[in-house]
Each structure stands twice: as C-alpha cells, then as structure tokens.
C-alpha positions in Angstrom: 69.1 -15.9 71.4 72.4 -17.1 70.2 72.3 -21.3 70.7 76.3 -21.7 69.5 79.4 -21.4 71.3 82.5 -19.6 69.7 84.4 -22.9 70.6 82.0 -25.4 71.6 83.3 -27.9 74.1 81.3 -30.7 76.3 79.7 -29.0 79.5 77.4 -30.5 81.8 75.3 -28.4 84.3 75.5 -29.2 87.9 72.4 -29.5 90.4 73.5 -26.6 91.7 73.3 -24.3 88.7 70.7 -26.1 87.9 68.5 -25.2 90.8 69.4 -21.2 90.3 68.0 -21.4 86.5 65.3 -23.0 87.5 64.6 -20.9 90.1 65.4 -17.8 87.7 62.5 -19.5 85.0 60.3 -20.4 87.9 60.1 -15.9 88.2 58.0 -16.3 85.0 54.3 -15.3 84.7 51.7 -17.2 84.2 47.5 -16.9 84.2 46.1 -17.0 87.7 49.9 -17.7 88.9 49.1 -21.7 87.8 53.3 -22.0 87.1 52.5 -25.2 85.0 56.1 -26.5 84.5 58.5 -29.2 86.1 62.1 -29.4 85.1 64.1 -32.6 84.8 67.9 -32.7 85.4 69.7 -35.7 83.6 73.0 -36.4 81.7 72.0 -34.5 78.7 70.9 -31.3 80.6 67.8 -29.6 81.3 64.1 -30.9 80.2 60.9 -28.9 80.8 57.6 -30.7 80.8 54.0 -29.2 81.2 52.6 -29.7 84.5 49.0 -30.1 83.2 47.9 -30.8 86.5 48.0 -26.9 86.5 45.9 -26.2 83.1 43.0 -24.3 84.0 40.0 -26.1 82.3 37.6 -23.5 82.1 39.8 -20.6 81.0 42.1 -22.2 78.9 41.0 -25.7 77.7 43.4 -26.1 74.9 46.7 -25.5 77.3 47.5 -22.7 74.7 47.9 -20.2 78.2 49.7 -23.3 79.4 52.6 -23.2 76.7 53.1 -19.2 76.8 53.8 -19.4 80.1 56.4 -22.1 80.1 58.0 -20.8 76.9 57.8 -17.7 79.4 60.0 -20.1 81.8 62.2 -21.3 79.0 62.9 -17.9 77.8 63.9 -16.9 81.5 66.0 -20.3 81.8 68.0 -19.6 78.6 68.8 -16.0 79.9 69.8 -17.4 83.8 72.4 -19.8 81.8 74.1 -16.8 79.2 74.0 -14.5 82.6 76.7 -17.3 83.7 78.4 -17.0 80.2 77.2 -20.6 79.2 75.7 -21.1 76.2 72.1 -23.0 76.0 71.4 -25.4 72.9 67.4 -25.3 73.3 65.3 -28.0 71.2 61.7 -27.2 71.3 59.1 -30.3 71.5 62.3 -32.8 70.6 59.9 -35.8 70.7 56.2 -35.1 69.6 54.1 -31.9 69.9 51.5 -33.5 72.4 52.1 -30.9 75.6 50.6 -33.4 78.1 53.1 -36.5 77.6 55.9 -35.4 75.6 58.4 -33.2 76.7 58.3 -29.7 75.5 61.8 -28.3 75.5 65.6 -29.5 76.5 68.8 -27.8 76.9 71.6 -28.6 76.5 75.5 -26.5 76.8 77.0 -25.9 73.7 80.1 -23.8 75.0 81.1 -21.0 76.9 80.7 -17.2 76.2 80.9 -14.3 78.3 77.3 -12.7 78.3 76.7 -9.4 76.4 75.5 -6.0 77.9 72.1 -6.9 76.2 71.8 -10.5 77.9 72.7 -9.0 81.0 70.2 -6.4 81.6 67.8 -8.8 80.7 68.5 -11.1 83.0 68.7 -8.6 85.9 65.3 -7.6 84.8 63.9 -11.2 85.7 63.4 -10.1 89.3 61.7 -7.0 89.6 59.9 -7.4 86.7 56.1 -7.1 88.0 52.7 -8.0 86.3 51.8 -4.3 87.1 47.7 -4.4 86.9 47.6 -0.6 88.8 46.2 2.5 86.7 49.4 3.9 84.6 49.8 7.7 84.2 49.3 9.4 81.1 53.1 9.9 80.2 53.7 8.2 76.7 56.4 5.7 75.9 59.8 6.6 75.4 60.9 7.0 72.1 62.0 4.0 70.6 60.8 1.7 73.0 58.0 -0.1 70.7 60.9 -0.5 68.2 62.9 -2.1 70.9 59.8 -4.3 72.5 59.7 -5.2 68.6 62.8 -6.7 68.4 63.2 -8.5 71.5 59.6 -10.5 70.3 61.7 -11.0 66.6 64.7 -12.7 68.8 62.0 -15.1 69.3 60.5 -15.8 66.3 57.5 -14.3 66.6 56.2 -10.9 66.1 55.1 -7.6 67.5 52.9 -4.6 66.7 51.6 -1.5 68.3 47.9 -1.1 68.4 47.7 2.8 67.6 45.1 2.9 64.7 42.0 4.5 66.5 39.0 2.3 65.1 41.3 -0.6 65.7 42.0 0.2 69.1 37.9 0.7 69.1 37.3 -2.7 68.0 39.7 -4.2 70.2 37.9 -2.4 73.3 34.6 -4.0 72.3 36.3 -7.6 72.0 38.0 -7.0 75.6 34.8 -5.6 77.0 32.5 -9.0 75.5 35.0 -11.4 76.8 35.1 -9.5 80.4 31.1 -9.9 80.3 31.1 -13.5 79.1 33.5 -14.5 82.3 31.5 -12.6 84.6 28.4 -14.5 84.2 30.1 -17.3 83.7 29.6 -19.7 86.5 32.3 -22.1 86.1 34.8 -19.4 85.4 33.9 -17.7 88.3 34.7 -20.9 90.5 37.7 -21.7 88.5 39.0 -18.0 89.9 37.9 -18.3 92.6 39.6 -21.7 93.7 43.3 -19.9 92.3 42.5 -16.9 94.6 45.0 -17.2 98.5 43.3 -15.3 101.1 46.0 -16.9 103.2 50.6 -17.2 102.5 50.3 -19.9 99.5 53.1 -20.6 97.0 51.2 -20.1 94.3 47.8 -18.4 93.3 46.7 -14.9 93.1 46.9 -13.6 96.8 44.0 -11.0 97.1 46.8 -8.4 98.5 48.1 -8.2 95.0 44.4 -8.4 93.2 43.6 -4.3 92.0 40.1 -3.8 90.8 39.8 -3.7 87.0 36.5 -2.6 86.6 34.0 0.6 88.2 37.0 2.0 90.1 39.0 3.4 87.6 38.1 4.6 84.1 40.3 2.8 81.6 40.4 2.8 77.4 40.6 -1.2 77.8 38.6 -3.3 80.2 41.5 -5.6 82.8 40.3 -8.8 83.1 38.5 -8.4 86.9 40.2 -10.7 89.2 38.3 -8.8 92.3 35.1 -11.3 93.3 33.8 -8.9 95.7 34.1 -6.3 93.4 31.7 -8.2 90.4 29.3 -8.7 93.6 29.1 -5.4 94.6 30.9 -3.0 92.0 32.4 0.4 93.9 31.5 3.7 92.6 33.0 5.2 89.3 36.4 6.9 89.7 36.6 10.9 88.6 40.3 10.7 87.1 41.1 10.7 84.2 40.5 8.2 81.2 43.6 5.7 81.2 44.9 5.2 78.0 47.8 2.6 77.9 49.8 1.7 75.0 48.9 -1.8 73.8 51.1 -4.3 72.3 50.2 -7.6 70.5 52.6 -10.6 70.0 51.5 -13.2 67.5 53.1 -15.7 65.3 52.0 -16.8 61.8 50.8 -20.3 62.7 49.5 -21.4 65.9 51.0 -24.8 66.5 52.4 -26.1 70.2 56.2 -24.7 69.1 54.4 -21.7 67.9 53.1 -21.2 71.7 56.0 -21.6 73.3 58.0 -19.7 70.8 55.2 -16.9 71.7 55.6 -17.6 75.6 59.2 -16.9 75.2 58.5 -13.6 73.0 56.2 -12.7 75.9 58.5 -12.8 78.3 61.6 -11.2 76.2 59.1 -8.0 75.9 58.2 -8.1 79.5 62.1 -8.2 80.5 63.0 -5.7 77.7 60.0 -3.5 79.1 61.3 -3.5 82.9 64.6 -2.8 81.5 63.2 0.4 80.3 62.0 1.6 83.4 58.0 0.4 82.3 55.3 -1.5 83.7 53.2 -4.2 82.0 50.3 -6.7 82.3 48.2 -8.9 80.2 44.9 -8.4 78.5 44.3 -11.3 77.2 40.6 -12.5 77.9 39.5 -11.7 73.8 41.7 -14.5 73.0 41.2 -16.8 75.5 37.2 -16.8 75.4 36.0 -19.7 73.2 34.2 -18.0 69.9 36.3 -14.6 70.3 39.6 -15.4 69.0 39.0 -16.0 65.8 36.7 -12.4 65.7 39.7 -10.9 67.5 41.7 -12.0 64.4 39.3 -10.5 62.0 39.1 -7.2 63.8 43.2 -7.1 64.1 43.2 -7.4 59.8 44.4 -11.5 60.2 47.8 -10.4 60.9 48.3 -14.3 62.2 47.8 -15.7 65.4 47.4 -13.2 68.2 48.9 -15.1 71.3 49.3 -12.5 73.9 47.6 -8.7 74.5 49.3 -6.5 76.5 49.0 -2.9 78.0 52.2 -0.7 78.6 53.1 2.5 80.3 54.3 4.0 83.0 53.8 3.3 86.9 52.4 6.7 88.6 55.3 8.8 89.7 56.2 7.7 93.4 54.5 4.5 93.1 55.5 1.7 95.7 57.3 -1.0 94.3 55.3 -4.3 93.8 56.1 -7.3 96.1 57.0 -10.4 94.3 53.7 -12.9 93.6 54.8 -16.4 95.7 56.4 -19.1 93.8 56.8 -22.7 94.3 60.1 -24.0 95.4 62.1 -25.7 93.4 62.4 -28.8 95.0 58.6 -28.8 93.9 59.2 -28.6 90.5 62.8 -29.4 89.7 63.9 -33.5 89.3 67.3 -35.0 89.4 67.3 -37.3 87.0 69.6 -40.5 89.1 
C-alpha cells in the first residue's frame, strides 16, 4: 500500500475517524474470534498493541495466530484511512519485536490523496467479507483470480501460491487430517474450544449458530478444522454428494520473525478482501501449522518454499446460498484508547 502523500502536509486524526477505522480493523478475522488487539489514540496517531490477554495458550502458544490476526486489523485500518483519501505512514514493531509489551504497529498521516478504484473496492469488501466454512460447489475459480489473490499478498510483502500439484495437494491432506486428529484427542484443546464457543449473544467467540460441521457430514478433499463439539462426540452419518474440492491457497513469507507475522496477517487479509471483491468465499485451514511438531513437516512437504503462515480454501458459495450474518465484535470503546 502506498505510505507517501503526493504533497505531504501535517494531519492529525480525530477521535471520530478514529473510532470508524478502528471499528473498520475491528471487522478483521481472527482464530476462534479471540480479536486480540487494542488501539491507542495520541498526538502522533494511531498505535495497535496485542491484547495477549486474548492468546489462546493451547492452540497457539507462540502468539504467531495472534500477530496474523492483528496485521489482519492493520491491514483493514490502513484501507478504512485511504477509503477517506488520507494517507497512512504505518511503522511496524517501532520499539522492539516483543508482541506482549511493545507496541506492534503505529500510524501516522502522511498527506492527502483521493483513494483509487482498487483501494476502494477493497475497502467496501471489509463488511461482507465472511469466513465462509459451508461446502463450496464445484465451479472453478475465475480466470485470473489466483494471479490477482497473488498480488494483493505481494502488496504485502509476503507471498502467495496455488496448491494445484496433485501429490502435493496429497501430502497436504495427510498433514491437515494428522493435525485435525491430534486436537480431537486433545484434552486441553478441546476445553480451550470449548470455553471460546457462545451458546448465548456474546461480543466475541464463535456462536454455535455460525459453527458448520467439518467432519462426517460432508465429504471434502481437505479436512476443516471441526469446531462442532457435539459433533466429535457423536459424529453424523456420511454425506452422499459429491467430493468437495476447493482451491487452496498458501501465504508465506521467507523468514518468520514478529514483522514477518504481521506482514503475513495483513497479506491474509488483502487476499480475503481481494477474494470477496471477486464474488468468492474463503476460510482458513490452518491446523498443520498451528500443531506443535507439524509445521516444520508441513514445510518439508510444501518443497521449503519459506514460512507457511496461513492455509486457505477458496471457491464458490453454492448458487442461492443465504448470505452469512456478521460474527459479533467487541465495541470499540472496548478496545480503542484516547490517549489524554
């Protein structure tokens, strides 16, 4: 994303702009719905911390879930800002790399420039876009779009390929299907999930309305990770259709350092925006590389094409499909600060 202004001048962003960005990078994913950030508004602009109150310490002990999903945030923030033709000056980990004390990103207004077609269709994606975990239909993706997903993860820094090569995708399957046996027997997993699943309104969480069962009930190429308890209890019969084959996308970078993470988080999201602009649906698979002991095998089996950060199936919602309600988010008097 562009980060100077054609003629840079000295802007400061007011609580009320500031509230609609962060409620804009609030819209972001993130595992199990955690949202881990908080914002601070001061002088100098916008500061996003980790809220590592919010790490899940089971499924991802390192925080490395934790940083793609606020670079997710970041990379929705930076978009909410050029929507409003001001242009963000974003410094990533400007005091330290240690996620749980220092702060991980600020921004800053460089100038003024009127948003391009691009910048706006990506912000108007931040809304509807969905993690979509229902069964896609079998149409392929449209030409071009893989070179375009491509791209939007380059504006990032990091990179994207298409998993196509059919012992590849074989070898992936296996790696998904180990990780989705190692968190079904494991206990503290189970409980981890289980505490981030609402039964009941919640701002944050997985509410069981939006949980679709990844496992017995439909026949897929690639195991979902299963978010359904009562399903892993007592596992529904096998589905008939068809065997779901999605297109799968991974984005990596070539190190895997904090900045690398974010940087990842907001390639993620730049996909996921550039993919609803396209009229496609998307969700994660990305228990081989969070399982402790996988990752590296995961690397292996992908030829060591860097670090994998983020797995993720593509496609196409079934024709006539209801829209997806939004997941609940916190408000942002819950994570936003004004600095006094």
């Amino acid at each position: 994303m562009p980060t100077e202004a054609a003629h840079s001048v000295s802007l400061s962003l007011s609580p009320g702009v500031a509230r609609e960005v962060v409620a804009a990078a609030a819209a972001a994913p993130s595992i199990h719905n955690t949202q881990p950030w908080r914002w601070r508004l001061g002088a100098g602009g916008l500061t996003l911390f980790a809220d590592v109150s919010r790490r899940l310490a089971v499924t991802d002990p390192e925080g490395r879930q934790l940083l793609l999903s606020c670079g997710a945030a970041l990379c929705n923030a930076t978009l909410a800002l050029r929507a409003r033709g001001l242009v963000p000056r974003v410094t990533i980990l400007p005091d330290g790399d240690d996620h749980r004390t220092d702060p991980l990103a600020t921004i800053i207004l460089a100038g003024q420039r009127p948003a391009d077609d691009a910048e706006r269709a990506l912000a108007d994606a931040i809304g509807p876009r969905r993690t979509d975990r229902r069964p896609f239909d079998g149409r392929p993706l449209p030409d071009g779009a893989v070179a375009r997903l491509r791209a939007a993860a380059e504006v990032q820094g990091a990179w994207l390929t298409s998993l196509t090569d059919p012992d590849l995708r074989v070898q992936v399957n296996v790696l998904l299907s180990r990780a989705d046996w190692i968190e079904q027997h494991d206990a503290a997993y189970l409980r981890e999930l289980a505490s981030w699943l609402r039964s009941e309104p919640a701002p944050d969480g997985v509410p069981c309305g939006a949980v679709v069962a990844a496992g017995a009930t439909r026949q897929a190429e690639f195991p979902l990770r299963e978010l359904n308890l009562a399903a892993l209890a007592d596992p529904p019969p096998a589905s008939e259709a068809g065997v779901e084959r999605p297109g799968v996308l991974l984005i990596g970078t070539d190190a895997d350092t904090a900045a690398d993470r974010l940087r990842a988080g907001e390639a993620m999201q730049r996909v996921l925006l550039t993919a609803t602009s396209l009229g496609l649906a998307a969700s994660p698979m990305s228990q081989a590389i969070d399982v402790e002991g996988l990752r590296d095998r995961f690397r292996a089996a992908t030829g060591g094409l860097g670090q994998v950060q983020m797995i993720l199936r593509v496609g196409h919602a079934p024709a006539g499909a209801e829209p997806l309600a939004p997941t609940p988010r916190r408000g942002v008097d819950e994570i936003l600060q004004l600095a006094d």
